[in-house]
ZANURO-608059 format. One record per residue (C-alpha): residue in one letter; x, y, z; residue number from 1. Coordinates in steps of 0.1 Angstrom, whole numbers. Each point is the difference from the previous one (the first is absolute). Layout:
N
<fidren "A",<X,Y,Z>,NUM>,
...
//
This chain:
486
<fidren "X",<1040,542,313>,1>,
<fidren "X",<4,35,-16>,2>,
<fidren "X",<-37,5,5>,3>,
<fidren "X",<7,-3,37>,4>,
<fidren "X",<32,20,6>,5>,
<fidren "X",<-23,28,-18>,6>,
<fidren "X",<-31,-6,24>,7>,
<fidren "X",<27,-3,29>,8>,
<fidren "X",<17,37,-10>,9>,
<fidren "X",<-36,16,-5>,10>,
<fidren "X",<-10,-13,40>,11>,
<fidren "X",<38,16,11>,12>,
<fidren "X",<-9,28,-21>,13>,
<fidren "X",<-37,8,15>,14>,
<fidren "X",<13,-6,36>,15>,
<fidren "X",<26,24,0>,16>,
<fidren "X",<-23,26,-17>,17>,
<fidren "X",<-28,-11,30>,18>,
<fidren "X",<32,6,24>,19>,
<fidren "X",<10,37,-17>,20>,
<fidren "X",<-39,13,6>,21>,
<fidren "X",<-3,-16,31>,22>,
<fidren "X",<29,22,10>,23>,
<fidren "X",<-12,26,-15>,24>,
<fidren "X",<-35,-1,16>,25>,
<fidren "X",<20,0,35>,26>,
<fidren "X",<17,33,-7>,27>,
<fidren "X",<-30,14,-15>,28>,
<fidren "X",<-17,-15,34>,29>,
<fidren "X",<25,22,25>,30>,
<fidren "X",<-14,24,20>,31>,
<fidren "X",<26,27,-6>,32>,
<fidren "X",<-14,15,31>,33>,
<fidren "X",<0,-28,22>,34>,
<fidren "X",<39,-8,3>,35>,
<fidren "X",<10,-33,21>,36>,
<fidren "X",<33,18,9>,37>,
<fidren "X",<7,35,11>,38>,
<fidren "X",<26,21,14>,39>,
<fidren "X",<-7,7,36>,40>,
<fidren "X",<0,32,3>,41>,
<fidren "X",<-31,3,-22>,42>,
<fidren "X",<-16,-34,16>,43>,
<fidren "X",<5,19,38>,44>,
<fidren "X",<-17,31,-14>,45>,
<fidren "X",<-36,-24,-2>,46>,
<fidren "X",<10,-14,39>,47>,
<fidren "X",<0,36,15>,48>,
<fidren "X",<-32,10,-18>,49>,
<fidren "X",<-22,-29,10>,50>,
<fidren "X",<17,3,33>,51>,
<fidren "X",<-10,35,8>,52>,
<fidren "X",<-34,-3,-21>,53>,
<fidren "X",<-16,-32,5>,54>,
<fidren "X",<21,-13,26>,55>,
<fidren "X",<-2,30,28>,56>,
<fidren "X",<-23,25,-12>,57>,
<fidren "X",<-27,-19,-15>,58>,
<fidren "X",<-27,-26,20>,59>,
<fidren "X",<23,-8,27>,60>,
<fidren "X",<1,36,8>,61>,
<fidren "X",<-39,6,-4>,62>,
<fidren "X",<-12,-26,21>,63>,
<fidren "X",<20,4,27>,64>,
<fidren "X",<-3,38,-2>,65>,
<fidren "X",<-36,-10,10>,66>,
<fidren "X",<12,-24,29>,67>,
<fidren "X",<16,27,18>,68>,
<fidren "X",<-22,28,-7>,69>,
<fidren "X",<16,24,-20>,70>,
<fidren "X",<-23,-5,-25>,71>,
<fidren "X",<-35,-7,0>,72>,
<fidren "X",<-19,-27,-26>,73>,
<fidren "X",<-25,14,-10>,74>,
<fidren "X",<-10,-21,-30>,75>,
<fidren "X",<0,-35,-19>,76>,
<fidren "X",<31,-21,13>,77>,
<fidren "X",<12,27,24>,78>,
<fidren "X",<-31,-2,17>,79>,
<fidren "X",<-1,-37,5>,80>,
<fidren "X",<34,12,12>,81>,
<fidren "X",<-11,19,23>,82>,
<fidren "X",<-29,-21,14>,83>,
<fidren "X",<18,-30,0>,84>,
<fidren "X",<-24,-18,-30>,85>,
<fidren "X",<20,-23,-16>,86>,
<fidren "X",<33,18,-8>,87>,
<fidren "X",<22,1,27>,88>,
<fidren "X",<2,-38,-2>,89>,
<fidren "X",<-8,-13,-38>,90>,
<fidren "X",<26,-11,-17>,91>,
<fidren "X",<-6,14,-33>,92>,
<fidren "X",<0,37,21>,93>,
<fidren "X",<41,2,-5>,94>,
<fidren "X",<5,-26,-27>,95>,
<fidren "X",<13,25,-21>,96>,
<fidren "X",<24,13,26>,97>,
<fidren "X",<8,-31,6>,98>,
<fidren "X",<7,-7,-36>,99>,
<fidren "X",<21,30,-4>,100>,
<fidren "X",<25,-1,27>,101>,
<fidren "X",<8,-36,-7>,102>,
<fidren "X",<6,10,-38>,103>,
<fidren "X",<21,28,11>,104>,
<fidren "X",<22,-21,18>,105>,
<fidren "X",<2,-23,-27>,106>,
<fidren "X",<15,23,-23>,107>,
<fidren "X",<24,18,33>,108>,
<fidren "X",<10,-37,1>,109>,
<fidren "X",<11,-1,-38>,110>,
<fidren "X",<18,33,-2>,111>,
<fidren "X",<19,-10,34>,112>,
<fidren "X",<9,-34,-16>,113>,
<fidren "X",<12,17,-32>,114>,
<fidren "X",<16,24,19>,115>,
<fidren "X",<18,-25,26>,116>,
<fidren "X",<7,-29,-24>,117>,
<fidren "X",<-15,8,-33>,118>,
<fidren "X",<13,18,-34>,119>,
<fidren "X",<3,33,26>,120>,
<fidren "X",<16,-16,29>,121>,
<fidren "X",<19,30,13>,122>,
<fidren "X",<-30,23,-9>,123>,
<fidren "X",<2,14,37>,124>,
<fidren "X",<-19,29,-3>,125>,
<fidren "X",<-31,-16,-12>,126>,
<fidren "X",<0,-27,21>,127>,
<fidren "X",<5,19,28>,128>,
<fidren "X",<-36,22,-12>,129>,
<fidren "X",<-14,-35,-5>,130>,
<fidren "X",<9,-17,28>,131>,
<fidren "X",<-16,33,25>,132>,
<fidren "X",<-32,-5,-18>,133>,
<fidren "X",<-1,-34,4>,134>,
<fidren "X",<4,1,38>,135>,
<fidren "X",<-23,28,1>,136>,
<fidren "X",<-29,-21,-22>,137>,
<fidren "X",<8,-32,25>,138>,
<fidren "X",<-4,23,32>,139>,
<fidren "X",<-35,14,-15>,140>,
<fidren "X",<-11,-38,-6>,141>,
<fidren "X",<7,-16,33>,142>,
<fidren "X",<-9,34,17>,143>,
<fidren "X",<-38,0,-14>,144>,
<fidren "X",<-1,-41,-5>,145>,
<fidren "X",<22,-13,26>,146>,
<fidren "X",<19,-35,-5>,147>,
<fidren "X",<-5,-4,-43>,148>,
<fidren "X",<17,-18,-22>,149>,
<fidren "X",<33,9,-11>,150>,
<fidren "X",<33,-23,1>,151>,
<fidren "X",<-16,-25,-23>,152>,
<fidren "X",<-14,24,-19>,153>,
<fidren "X",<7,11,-33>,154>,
<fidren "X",<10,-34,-15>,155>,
<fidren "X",<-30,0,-27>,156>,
<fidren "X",<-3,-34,-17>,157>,
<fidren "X",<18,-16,31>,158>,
<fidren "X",<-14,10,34>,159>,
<fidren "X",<-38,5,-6>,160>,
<fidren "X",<-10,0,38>,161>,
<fidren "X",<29,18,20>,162>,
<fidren "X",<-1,0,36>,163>,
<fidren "X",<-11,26,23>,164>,
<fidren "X",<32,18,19>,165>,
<fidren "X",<-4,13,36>,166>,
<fidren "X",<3,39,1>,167>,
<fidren "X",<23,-1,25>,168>,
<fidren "X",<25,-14,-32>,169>,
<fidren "X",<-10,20,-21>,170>,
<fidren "X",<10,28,16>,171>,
<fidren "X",<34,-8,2>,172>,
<fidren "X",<1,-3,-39>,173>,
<fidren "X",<-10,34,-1>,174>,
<fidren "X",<26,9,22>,175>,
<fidren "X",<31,-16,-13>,176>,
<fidren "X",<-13,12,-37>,177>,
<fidren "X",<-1,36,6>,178>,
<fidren "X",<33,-1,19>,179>,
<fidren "X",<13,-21,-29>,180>,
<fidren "X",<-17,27,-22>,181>,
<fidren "X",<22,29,19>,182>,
<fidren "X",<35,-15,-7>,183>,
<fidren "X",<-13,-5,-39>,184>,
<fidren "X",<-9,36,-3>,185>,
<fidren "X",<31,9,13>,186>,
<fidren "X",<23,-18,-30>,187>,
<fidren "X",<11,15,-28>,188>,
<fidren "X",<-21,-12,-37>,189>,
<fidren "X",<22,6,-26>,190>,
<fidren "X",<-10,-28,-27>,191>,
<fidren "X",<-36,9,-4>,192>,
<fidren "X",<-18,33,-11>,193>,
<fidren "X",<-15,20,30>,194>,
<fidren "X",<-38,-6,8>,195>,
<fidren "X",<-4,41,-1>,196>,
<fidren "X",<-34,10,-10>,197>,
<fidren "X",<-11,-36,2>,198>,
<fidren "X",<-3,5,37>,199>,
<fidren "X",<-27,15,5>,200>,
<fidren "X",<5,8,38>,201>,
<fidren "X",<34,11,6>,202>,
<fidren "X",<15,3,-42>,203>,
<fidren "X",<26,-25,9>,204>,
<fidren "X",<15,15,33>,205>,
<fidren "X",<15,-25,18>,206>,
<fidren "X",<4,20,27>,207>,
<fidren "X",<-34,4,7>,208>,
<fidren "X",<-9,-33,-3>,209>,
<fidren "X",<23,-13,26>,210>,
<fidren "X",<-18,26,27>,211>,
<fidren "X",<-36,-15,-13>,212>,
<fidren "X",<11,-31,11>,213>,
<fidren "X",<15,16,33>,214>,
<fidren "X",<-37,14,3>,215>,
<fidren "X",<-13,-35,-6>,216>,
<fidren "X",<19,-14,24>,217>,
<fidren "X",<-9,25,24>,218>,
<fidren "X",<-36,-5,-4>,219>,
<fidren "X",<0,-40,-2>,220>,
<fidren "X",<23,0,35>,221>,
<fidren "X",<-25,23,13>,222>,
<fidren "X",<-27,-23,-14>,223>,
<fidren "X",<15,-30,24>,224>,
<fidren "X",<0,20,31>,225>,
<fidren "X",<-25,-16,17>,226>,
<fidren "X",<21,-38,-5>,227>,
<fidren "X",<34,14,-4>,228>,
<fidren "X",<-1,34,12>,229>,
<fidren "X",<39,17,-13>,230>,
<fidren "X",<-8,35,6>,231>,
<fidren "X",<38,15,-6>,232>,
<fidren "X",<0,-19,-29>,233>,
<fidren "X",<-26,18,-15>,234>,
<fidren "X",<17,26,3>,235>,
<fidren "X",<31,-6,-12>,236>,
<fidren "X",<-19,-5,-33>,237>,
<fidren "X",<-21,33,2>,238>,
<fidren "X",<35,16,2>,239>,
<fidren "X",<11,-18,-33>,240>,
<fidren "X",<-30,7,-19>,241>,
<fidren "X",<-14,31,-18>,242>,
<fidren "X",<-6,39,15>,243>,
<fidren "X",<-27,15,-15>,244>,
<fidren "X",<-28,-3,-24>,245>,
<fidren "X",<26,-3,-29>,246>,
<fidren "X",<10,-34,9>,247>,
<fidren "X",<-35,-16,9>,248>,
<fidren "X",<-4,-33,-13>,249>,
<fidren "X",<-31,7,-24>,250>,
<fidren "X",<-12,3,-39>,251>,
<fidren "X",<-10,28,-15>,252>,
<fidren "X",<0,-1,-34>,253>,
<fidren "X",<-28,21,-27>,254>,
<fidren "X",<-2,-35,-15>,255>,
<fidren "X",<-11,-15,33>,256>,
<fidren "X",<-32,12,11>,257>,
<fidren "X",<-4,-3,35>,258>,
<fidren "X",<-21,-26,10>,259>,
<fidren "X",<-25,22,22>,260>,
<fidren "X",<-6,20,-23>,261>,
<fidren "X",<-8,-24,-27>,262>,
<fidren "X",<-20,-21,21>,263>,
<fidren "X",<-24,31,15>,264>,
<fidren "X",<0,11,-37>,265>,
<fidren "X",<-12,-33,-12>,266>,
<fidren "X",<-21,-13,28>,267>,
<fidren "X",<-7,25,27>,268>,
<fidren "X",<-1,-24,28>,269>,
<fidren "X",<23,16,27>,270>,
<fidren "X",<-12,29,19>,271>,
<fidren "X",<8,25,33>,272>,
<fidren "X",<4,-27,33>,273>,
<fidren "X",<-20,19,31>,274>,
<fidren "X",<27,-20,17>,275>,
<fidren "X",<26,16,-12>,276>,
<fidren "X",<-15,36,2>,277>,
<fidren "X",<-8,-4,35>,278>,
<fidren "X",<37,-9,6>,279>,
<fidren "X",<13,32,-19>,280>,
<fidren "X",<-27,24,21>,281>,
<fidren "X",<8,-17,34>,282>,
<fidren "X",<36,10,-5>,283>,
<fidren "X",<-1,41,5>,284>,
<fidren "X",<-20,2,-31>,285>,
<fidren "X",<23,-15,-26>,286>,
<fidren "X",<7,21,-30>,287>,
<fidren "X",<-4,-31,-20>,288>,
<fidren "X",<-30,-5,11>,289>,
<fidren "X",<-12,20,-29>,290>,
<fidren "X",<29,-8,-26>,291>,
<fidren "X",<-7,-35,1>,292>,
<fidren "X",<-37,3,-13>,293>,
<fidren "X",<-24,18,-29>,294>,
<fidren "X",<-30,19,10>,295>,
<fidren "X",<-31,-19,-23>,296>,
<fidren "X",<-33,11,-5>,297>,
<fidren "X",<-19,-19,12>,298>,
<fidren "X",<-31,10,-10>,299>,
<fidren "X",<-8,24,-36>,300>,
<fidren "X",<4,29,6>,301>,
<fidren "X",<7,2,37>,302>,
<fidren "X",<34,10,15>,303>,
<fidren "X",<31,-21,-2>,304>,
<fidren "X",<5,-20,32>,305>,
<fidren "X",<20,-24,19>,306>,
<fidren "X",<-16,-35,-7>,307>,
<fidren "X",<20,-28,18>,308>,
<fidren "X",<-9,-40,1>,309>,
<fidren "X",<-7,-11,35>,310>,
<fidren "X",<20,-34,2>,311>,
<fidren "X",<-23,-29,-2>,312>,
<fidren "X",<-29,20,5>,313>,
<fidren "X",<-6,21,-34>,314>,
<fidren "X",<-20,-12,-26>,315>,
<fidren "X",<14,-9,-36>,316>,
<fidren "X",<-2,33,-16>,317>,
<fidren "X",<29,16,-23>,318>,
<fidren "X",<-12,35,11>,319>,
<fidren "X",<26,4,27>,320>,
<fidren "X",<33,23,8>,321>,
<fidren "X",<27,-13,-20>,322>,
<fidren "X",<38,2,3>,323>,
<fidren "X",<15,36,-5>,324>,
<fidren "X",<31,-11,-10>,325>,
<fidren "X",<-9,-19,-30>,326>,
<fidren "X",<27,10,-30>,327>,
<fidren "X",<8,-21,-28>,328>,
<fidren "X",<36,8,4>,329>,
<fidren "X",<5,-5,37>,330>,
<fidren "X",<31,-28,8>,331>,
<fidren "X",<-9,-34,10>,332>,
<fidren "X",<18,-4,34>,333>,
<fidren "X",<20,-30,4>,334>,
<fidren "X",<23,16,25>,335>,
<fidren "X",<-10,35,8>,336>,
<fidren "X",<24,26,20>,337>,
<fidren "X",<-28,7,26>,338>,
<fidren "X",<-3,-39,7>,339>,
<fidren "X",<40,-1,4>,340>,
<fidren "X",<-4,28,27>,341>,
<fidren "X",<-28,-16,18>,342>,
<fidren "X",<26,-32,1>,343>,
<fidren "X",<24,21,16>,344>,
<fidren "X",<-20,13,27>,345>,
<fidren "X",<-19,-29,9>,346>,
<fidren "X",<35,-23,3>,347>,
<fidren "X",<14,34,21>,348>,
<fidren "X",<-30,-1,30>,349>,
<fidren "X",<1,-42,-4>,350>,
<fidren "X",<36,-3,3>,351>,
<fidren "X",<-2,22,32>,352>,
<fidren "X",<-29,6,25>,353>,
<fidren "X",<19,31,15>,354>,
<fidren "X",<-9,18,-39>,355>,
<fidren "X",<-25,24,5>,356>,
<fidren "X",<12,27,-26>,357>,
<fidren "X",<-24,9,-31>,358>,
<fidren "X",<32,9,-24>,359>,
<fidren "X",<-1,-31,-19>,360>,
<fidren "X",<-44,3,-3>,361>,
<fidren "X",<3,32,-8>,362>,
<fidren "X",<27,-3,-34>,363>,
<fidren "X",<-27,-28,-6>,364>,
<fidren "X",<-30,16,-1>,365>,
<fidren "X",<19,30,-21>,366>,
<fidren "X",<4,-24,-24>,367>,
<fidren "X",<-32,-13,0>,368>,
<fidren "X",<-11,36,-4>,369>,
<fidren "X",<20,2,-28>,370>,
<fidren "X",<-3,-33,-20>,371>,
<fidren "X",<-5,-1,-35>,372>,
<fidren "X",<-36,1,-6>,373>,
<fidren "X",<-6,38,1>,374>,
<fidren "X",<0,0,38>,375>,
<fidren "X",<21,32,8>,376>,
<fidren "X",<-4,14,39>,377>,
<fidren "X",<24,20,10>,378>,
<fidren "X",<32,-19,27>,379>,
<fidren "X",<-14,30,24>,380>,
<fidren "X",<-32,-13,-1>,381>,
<fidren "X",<9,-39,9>,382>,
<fidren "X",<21,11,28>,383>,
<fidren "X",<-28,20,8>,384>,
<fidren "X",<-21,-29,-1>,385>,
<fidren "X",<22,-29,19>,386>,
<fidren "X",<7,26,29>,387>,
<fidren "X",<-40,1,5>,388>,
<fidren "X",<-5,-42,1>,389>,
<fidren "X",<10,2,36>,390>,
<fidren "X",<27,-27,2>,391>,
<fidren "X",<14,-6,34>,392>,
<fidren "X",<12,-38,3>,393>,
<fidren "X",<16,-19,-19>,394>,
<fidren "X",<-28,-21,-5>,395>,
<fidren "X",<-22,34,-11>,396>,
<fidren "X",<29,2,-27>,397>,
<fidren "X",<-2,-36,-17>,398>,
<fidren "X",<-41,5,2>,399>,
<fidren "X",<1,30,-19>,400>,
<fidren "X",<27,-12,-25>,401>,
<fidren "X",<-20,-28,-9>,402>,
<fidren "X",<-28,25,-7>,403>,
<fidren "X",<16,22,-14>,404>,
<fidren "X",<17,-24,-26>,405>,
<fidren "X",<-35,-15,-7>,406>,
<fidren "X",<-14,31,-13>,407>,
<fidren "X",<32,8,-20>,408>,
<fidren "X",<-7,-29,-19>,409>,
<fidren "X",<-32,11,-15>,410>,
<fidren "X",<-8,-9,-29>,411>,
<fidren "X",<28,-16,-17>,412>,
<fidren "X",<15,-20,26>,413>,
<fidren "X",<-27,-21,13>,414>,
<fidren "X",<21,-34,-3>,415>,
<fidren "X",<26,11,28>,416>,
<fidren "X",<-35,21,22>,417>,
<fidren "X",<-11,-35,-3>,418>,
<fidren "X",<32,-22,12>,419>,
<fidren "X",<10,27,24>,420>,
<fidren "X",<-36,-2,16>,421>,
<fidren "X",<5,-41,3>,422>,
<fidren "X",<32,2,14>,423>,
<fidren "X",<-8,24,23>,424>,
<fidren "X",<-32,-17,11>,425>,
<fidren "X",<27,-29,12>,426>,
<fidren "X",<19,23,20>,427>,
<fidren "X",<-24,18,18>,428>,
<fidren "X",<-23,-34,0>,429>,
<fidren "X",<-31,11,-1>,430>,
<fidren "X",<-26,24,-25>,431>,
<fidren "X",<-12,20,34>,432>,
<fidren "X",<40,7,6>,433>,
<fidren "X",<4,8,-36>,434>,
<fidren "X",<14,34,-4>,435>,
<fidren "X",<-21,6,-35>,436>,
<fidren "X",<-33,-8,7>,437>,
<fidren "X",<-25,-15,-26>,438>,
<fidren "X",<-31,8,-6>,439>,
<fidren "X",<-19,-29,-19>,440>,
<fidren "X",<-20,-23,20>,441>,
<fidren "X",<10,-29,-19>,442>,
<fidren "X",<31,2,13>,443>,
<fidren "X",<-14,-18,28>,444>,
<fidren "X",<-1,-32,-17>,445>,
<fidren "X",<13,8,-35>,446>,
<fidren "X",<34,19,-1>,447>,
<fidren "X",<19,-17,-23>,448>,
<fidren "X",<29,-8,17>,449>,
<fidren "X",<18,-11,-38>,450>,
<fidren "X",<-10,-5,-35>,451>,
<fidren "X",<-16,-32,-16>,452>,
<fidren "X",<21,-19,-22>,453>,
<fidren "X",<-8,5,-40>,454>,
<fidren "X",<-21,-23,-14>,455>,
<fidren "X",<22,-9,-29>,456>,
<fidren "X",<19,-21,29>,457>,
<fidren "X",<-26,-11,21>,458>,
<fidren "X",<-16,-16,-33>,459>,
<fidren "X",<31,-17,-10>,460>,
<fidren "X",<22,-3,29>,461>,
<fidren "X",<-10,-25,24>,462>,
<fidren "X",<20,17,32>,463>,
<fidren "X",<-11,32,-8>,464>,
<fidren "X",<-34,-17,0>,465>,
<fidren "X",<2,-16,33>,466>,
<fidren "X",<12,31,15>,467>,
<fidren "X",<-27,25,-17>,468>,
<fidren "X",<-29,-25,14>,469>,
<fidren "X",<-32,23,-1>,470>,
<fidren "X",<24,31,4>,471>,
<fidren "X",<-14,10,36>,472>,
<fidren "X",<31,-5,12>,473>,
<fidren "X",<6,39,-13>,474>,
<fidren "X",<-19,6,31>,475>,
<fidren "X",<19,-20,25>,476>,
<fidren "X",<35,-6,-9>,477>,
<fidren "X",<28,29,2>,478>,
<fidren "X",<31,0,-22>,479>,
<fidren "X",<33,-17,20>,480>,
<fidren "X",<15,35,5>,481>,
<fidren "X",<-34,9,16>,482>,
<fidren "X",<-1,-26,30>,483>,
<fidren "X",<-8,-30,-26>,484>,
<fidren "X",<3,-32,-12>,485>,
<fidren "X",<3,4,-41>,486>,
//
């Protein structure tokens, strides 16, 4: 019996010394670096940088960029961009896109849950931050995807095939969150430290944050003008949101690279649109017309020269004009002051046909002659230049703000070129009534008209599957706030 008891205490004995290393092997195991749990002021500053970066300024940007001709694709993917081979419609072409926005709001979703009902509940002035980045991430989904997945996402291990929501509902989440987001930013955080230097776009001024989502608001009421068209709204939120370049909704960080830049330093596959030139010249000889582009040479030895990409028609070549306002440290726009301004004028002529002043176009352009990306003209020389454009009618004025905003946008804001030429292409209902005119023959047949889903979904959801079907329907089918259906 002894023998036993002894045999019994050495088996006791051996699994509690298994149990001690096994416990020891898990702490040796953590990843240190790789915390399950973290204060959200340091979790929010990952959610503005892959919003900015990968979200707005990275393929998103670049292909539709090409779409609307501010940029030409001159090589590899941009060119089957540009002619219409394969990209535009594969669903691996914005899988990563795809990928990233979702994640984003995956973590927005955390912080606003720890901040709402979680160990920070009463954090206001994070969730606040969190919860205008979130609407903003949501609106750039639906905008470039149209009806996607959303209320039943974000339920991993439960829902592994969420439904796809209607845009026209979506849109009203966006809506009610920034307004929601407003009245947060405007409470008082005393319990938690301040985000500070962890926000990497406004260092924790609340203030600022609550007129980003005025400018938000601004834009995405603007955005439903041609279903719900609220004009004095609009306004009402331009008035509540920021009043000069200081405010802009936008990262610039020497960390953050922007995007551009990186991508022409890496690939080289965006070069000088001849649609975009011709634009500039048309218009009393745009003094951008030669600020926007570098001189190459394009042969050894001879002169430098002018080399721009006919749309569609070019070969594939990387010896082309490229962008002249390429800089590593230039902001990614989310938001930018010359955008707000454009917003302004545009609701101004819409909300009443007897407008026919320039004022409001003029303080626009200014800023756009002005916007940080070392474009510096003189205010002189853009009143100089509206008074020449020859407005008469009101009608003359919303043409030539449309215009005028489209080449503002170039080269960082080719997202909002892109849904303002959509939305405008519902208004005025056709592409021959189209106050920017496009060049590419494609266009014919082959604008895209949206974005194809990402494949990760279409491989594993089945009603993103059923609704990506050979993806042609890029070709066919406009977004809700555009005249369609999903």
């Amino acid at each position: 019996m002894k023998k036993y008891k002894v045999i019994l205490l050495l088996v006791i004995a051996s699994l509690s010394l298994n149990s001690c290393s096994e416990d020891k092997m898990d702490e040796i195991n953590k990843n240190v670096n790789d915390p399950k749990d973290v204060p959200t002021r340091f979790a929010i500053t990952d959610a503005m940088t892959r919003t900015a970066f990968s979200n707005t300024g990275s393929d998103i940007s670049f292909y539709t960029g090409v779409y609307v001709e501010l940029n030409a694709g001159g090589f590899n993917q941009m060119y089957n961009a540009e002619t219409r081979n394969g990209e535009p419609k594969n669903q691996t072409t914005f899988n990563n896109s795809w990928n990233n926005i979702y994640q984003t709001m995956y973590n927005l979703k955390l912080i606003i849950d720890k901040c709402k009902t979680g160990d920070e509940k009463g954090n206001y002035n994070t969730l606040g931050m969190a919860q205008v980045l979130y609407a903003y991430n949501l609106a750039l989904l639906t905008d470039m995807f149209g009806d996607v997945p959303f209320t039943q996402s974000f339920q991993p291990g439960v829902i592994f095939t969420p439904k796809i929501d209607r845009q026209e509902d979506l849109y009203k989440i966006i809506f009610a969150t920034l307004e929601e987001a407003i009245v947060n930013l405007g409470k008082t955080t005393t319990l938690y430290p301040a985000t500070g230097s962890q926000d990497l776009i406004y260092g924790g001024d609340n203030a600022k944050w609550a007129k980003a989502a005025n400018g938000l608001l601004a834009r995405y009421t603007l955005r439903l003008s041609f279903k719900n068209p609220d004009y004095a709204k609009v306004l009402d939120y331009v008035s509540k949101s920021f009043t000069d370049n200081k405010g802009e909704f936008a990262m610039k960080n020497v960390s953050i690279p922007n995007p551009y830049f990186e991508f022409d330093n890496q690939r080289g596959y965006l070069f000088a649109s001849n649609s975009l030139h011709d634009k500039l010249i048309a218009r009393n000889n745009d003094p951008r017309a030669d600020a926007y582009f570098e001189k190459i040479e394009k042969t050894k030895g001879a002169p430098l020269t002018y080399e721009f990409f006919i749309q569609g028609v070019s070969p594939q070549s990387q010896n082309y004009s490229y962008s002249g306002l390429l800089n590593k440290t230039n902001p990614i726009f989310m938001l930018s002051y010359h955008e707000l301004l454009f917003i302004k004028a545009e609701a101004e002529a819409r909300n009443s046909a007897a407008v026919t002043s320039t004022a409001s176009l003029t303080a626009a352009v200014k800023a756009a002659f002005n916007k940080t990306e070392d474009i510096n003209f003189a205010d002189e020389d853009a009143s100089a230049y509206v008074a020449g454009l020859n407005i008469v009618t009101n009608a003359d004025l919303l043409k030539e703000i449309a215009v005028q905003k489209y080449l503002a946008f170039y080269e960082n804001e080719s997202a909002e070129a892109y849904n303002d030429y959509r939305r405008l292409l519902a208004m005025y209902g056709s592409k021959a009534a189209h106050p920017i005119q496009l060049a590419n023959p494609k266009n014919a047949t082959e604008f895209p008209l949206r974005l194809p889903y990402g494949d990760s979904d279409v491989s594993a959801n089945e009603n993103v599957k059923a609704a990506y079907g050979d993806g042609t329907y890029v070709y066919t089918q406009n977004v809700w706030w555009a005249g369609g259906t999903r």
